[in-house]
N, C-alpha and C positions, 0 to 999 in steps of 0.2 A: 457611533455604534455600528453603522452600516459599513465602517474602515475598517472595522475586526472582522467581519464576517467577509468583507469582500478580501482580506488578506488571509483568511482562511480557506477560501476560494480558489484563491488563486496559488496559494500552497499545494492545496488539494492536485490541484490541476499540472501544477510540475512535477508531483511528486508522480500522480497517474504517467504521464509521458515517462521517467526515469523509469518507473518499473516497466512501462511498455517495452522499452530500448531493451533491457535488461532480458527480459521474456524471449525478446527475439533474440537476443546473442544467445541464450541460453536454446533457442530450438525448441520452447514448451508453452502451453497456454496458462493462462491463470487458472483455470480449472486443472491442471497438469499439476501446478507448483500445489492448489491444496490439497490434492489428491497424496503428492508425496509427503508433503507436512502431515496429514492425517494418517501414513502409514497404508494408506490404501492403494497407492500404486507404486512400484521401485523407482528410483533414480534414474533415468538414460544414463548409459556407459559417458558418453561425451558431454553429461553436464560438469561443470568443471565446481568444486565446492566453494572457489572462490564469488564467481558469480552465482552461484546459489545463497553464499552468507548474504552479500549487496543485496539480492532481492529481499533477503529477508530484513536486512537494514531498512531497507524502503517502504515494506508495509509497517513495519511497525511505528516507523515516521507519520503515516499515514491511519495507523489505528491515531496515534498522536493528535493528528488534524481533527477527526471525525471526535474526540472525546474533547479535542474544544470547542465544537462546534455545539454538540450535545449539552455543554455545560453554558453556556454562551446562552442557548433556549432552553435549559432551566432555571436560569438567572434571570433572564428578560419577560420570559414568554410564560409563564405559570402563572396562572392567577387565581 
């Protein structure tokens, strides 16, 4: 049991550095990128849309992780 959770971990954990990379080529913070996905701030001229899809590849990779994780301790951990 502890082999799911630590490979979900450690998924977690590469997928965070991928989007870190990602963040910095793009020149924007993660507060930056939700701010444009929620429409609340514009684009940078010099975000390029391809690196902006990749990051969005990458959370939602990462929503992926966290909703196994989630299910993982509703399975196990509910009593």
């Amino acid at each position: 049991m502890f082999e799911k959770i630590d490979t979900i971990f450690r998924n977690i954990e590469s997928i965070r550095d991928e989007i870190q990379i990602l963040l910095n080529m793009a020149q924007i913070t993660l507060v930056d990128y939700i701010m444009i996905k929620r429409g609340a701030q514009d684009m940078p001229e010099g975000l390029s849309m391809a690196v902006f899809s990749q990051i969005n590849e990458q959370i939602d990779a990462l929503k992926l992780q966290i909703d196994a994780l989630n299910k993982l301790k509703k399975d196990l951990l509910v009593f």
